[in-house]
C-alpha positions in Angstrom: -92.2 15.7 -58.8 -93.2 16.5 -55.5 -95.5 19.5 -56.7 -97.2 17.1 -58.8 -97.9 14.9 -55.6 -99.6 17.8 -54.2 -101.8 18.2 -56.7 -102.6 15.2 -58.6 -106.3 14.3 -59.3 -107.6 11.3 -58.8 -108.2 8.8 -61.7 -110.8 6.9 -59.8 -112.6 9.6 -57.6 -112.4 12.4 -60.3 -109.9 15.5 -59.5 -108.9 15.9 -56.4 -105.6 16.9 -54.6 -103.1 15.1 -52.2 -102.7 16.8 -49.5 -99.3 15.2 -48.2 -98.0 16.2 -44.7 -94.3 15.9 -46.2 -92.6 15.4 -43.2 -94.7 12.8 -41.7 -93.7 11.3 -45.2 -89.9 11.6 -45.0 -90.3 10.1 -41.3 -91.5 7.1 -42.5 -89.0 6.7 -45.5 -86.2 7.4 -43.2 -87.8 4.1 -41.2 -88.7 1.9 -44.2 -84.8 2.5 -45.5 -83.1 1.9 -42.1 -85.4 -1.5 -41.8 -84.0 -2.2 -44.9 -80.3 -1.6 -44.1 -81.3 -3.7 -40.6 -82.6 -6.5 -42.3 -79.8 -6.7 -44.9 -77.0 -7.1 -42.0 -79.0 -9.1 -39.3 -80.3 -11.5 -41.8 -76.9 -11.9 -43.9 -75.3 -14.8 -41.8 -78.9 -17.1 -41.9 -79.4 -16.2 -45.5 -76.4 -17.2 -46.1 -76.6 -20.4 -44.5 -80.1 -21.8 -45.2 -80.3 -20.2 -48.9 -76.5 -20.1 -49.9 -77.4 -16.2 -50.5 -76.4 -13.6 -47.8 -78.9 -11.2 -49.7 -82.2 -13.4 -49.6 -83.6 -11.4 -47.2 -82.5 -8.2 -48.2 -84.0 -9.2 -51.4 -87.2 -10.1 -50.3 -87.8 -7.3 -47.7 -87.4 -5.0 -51.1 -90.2 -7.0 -52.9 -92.1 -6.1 -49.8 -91.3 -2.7 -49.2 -91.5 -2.3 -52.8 -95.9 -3.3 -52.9 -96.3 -1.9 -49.4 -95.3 1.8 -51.0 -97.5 1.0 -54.3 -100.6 0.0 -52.0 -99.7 3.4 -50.1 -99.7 5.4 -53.3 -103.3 4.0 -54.2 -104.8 4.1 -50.9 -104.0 8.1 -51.6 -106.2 8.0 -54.5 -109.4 6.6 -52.3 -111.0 9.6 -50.6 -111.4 8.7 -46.5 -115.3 8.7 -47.0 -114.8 5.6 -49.4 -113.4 4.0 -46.5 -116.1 4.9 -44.1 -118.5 3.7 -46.8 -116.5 0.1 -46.9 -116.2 -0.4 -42.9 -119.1 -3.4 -42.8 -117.3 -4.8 -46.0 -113.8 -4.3 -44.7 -115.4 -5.8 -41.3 -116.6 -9.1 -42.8 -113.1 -9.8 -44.9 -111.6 -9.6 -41.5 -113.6 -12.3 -39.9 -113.5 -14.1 -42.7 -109.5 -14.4 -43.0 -109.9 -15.0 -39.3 -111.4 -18.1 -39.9 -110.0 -19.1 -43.2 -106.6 -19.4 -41.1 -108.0 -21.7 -38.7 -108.7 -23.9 -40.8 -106.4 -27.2 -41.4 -105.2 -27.2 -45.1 -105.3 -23.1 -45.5 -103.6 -21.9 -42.1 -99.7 -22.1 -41.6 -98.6 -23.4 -38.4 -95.4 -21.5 -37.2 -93.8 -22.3 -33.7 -97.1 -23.5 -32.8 -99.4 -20.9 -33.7 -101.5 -20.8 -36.9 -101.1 -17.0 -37.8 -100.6 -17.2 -41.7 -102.3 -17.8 -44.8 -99.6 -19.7 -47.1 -100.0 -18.0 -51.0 -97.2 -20.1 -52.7 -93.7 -17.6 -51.8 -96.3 -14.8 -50.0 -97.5 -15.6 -46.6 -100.7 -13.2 -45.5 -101.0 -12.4 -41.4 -104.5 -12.1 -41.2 -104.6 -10.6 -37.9 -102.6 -7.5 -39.3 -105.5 -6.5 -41.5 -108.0 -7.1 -39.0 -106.3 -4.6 -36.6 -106.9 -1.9 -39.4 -110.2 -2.7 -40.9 -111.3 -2.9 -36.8 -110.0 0.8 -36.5 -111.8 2.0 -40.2 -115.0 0.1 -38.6 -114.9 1.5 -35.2 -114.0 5.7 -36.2 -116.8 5.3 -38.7 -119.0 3.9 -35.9 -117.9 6.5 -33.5 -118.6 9.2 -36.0 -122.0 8.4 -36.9 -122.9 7.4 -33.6 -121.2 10.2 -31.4 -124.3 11.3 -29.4 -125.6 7.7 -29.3 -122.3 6.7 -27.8 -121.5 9.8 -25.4 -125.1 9.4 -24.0 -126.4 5.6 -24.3 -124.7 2.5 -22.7 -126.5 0.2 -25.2 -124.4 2.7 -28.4 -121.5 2.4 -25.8 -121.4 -1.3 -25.8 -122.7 -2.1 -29.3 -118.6 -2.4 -31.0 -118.0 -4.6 -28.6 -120.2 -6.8 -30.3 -117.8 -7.2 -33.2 -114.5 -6.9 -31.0 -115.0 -9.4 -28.5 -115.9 -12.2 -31.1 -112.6 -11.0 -33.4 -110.8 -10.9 -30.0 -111.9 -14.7 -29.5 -110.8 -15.9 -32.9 -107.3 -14.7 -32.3 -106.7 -16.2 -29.1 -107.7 -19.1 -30.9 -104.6 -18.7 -32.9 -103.3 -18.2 -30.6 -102.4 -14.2 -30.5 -102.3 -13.0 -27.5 -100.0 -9.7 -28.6 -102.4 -8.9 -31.1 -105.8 -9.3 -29.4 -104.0 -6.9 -26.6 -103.1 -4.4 -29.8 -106.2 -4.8 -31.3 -108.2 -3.8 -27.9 -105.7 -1.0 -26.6 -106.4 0.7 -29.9 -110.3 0.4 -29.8 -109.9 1.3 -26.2 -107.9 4.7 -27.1 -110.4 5.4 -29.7 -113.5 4.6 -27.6 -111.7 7.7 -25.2 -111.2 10.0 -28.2 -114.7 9.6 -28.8 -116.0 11.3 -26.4 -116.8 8.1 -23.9 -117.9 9.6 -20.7 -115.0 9.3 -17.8 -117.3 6.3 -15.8 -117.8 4.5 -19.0 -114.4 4.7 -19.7 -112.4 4.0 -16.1 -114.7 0.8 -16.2 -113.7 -0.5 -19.3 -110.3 0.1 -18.7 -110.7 -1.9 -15.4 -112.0 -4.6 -17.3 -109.6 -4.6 -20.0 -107.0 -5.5 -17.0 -108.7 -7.7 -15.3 -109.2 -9.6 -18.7 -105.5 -9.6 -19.2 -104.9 -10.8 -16.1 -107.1 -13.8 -16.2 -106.0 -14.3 -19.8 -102.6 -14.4 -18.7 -103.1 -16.7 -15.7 -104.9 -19.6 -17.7 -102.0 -19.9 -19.8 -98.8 -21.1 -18.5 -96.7 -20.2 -21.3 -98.1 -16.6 -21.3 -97.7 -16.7 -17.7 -93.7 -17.9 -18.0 -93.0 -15.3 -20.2 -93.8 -12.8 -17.9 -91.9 -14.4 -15.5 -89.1 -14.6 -17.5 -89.3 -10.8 -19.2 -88.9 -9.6 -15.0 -85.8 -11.4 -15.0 -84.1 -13.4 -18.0 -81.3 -13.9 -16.2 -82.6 -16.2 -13.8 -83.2 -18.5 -16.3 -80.5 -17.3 -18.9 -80.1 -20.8 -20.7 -83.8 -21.7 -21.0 -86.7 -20.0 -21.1 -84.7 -16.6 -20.6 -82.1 -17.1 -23.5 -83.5 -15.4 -26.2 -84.0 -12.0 -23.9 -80.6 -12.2 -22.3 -79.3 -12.6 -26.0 -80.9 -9.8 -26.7 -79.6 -7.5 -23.7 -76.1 -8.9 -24.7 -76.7 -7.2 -28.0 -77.6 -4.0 -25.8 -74.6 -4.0 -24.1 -72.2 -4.9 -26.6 -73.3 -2.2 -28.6 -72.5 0.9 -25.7 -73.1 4.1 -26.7 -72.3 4.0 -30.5 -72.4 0.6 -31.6 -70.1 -2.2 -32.7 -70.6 -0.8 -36.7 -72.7 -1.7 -39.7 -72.4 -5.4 -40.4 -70.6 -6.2 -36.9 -72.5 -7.9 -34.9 -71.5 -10.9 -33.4 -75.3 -11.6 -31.6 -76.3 -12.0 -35.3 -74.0 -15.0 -35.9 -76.7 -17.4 -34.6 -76.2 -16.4 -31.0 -79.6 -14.5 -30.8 -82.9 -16.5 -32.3 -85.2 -14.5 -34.6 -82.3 -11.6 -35.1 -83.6 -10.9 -38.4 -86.8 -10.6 -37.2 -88.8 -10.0 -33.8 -85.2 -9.2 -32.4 -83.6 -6.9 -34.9 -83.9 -3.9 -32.9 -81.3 -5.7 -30.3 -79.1 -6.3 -33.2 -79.6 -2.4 -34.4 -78.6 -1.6 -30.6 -75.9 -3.7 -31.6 -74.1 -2.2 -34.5 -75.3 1.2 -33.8 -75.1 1.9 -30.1 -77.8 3.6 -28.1 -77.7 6.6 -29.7 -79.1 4.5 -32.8 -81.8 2.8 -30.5 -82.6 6.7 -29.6 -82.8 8.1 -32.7 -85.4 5.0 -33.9 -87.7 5.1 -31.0 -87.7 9.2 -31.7 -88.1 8.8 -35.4 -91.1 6.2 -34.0 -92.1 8.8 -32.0 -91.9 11.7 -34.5 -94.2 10.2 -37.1 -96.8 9.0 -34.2 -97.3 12.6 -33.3 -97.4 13.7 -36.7 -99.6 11.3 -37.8 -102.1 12.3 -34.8 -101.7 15.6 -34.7 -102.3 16.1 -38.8 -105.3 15.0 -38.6 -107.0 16.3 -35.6 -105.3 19.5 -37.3 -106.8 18.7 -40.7 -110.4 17.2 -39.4 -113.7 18.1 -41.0 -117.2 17.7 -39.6 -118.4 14.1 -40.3 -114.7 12.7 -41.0 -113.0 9.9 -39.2 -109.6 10.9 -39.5 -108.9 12.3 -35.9 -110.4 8.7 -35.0 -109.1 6.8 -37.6 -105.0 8.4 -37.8 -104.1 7.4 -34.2 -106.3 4.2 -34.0 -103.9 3.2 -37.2 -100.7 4.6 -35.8 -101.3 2.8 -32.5 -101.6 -1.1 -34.1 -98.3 -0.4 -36.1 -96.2 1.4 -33.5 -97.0 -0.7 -31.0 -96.6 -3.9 -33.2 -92.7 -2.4 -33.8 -91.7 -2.3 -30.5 
């Protein structure tokens, strides 16, 4: 099976081989089954509660996991300059979903944020998507322009033109987390690049005096600061949900509580099986369960980056493209 992998041709692109980097592969299936065996036990006693089925969750997460692998498969039949050719196309679906889920009637409001796209049982996050298409766009950009954007400020500041209006329509979300994702990636990429050191220090000390001032006009976004410095000082209000969290951390010691015994789960910590599940992972499998994550996080990052600066070809985006695409989705798992 695996030797067919290797070579299969391409049904839409003519014959062509995969060139799989097999250990970058099991990496990620180690993560996408431990996810699954996380969600299954953090989400069991709310399942249980609001569906009358402990595996709802479990269930659903599979259906997930289960298209996210058949998108994978296809995306390996597209050759990378297929993508390159689609950037402006893959650029304008991404504004446009921005806006779509602004709009009353079409966007979801969650916890007071209108982040999804409701399509009857399947909810779409179109800032997810934009964060990829952004990176396609800008290592296609960067690799036609190279010259243009090592030696001009006008090819220098030209992305920026399409990232600071897709930057606006998430904060009109609002999405703070993502616009930061979105702009550390570009930011990483503009360096790969080839940006000149100047160019570069400055727009870094922009990025964080925009972060800053982004920060400081919100109170919310300023509280939450606040309270991530020190939870405890506010361990029943706006602190609970982290000091949960570190309660997980510490129950679980070195090796954890065990599969399936967390008590944080039991609707101590909110959001356990989701933003928090990590905690309840700390939880039932101990630091040494945390570690081996973040490495296995770690493992595939590196791989992913150094495959395809090991792999790269003149004219191809991949050296661009691999770490500007790792960056969105590690980060967004932390």
């Amino acid at each position: 099976m695996l030797a067919f992998l290797r070579h299969a041709p391409s049904p839409l692109f003519g014959r062509r081989g995969l060139d799989l980097d097999f250990p970058m592969l099991a990496g990620c299936l180690a993560l996408l089954g431990l996810g699954l065996v996380m969600i299954t036990s953090a989400s069991s006693e709310v399942a249980a509660v609001s569906s009358g089925n402990a595996l709802y969750h479990m269930i659903r997460h599979l259906v997930y996991v289960a298209l996210g692998l058949g998108a994978a498969a296809m995306m390996l039949l597209i050759p990378l300059s297929a993508w390159q050719r689609l950037d402006w196309m893959l650029l304008l679906a991404a504004f446009g979903l921005l806006i779509l889920v602004l709009l009353p009637g079409i966007g979801r409001e969650v916890n007071g944020s209108m982040r999804w796209i409701g399509f009857g049982a399947f909810n779409l996050q179109p800032s997810e998507l934009a964060k990829v298409f952004v990176v396609i766009y800008l290592a296609g950009y960067l690799v036609r322009r190279q010259e243009e954007v090592r030696e001009s400020l006008w090819g220098f500041a030209k992305p920026f033109l399409v990232l600071l209006p897709m930057a606006f329509l998430l904060l009109l979300e609002p999405d703070f987390g993502a616009t930061v994702v979105m702009m550390g990636a570009a930011v990483a990429m503009l360096f790969l690049g080839g940006v000149g050191m100047i160019r570069f220090s400055l727009l870094v000390v922009a990025a964080v005096g925009a972060v800053v001032i982004l920060v400081q006009t919100q109170e919310y976004r300023l509280q939450r600061l606040i309270t991530f410095t020190d939870p405890w000082a506010d361990q029943y209000g706006a602190g609970y949900q982290l000091t949960q969290a570190l309660i997980a951390f510490g129950r679980g010691e070195w090796f954890g509580v065990g599969l399936g015994n967390s008590v944080q789960k039991q609707f101590y910590l909110p959001e356990a099986h989701t933003d928090f599940v990590f905690s309840v992972l700390a939880e039932e499998l101990g630091m040494v369960g945390a570690l081996a994550t973040i490495a296995l996080f770690a493992f595939v990052g590196v791989r992913a980056s150094t495959s395809a600066f090991g792999r790269r070809r003149p004219g191809s985006s991949s050296p661009l493209m691999s770490p500007g695409v790792w960056r969105p989705s590690g980060w967004g798992s932390s």
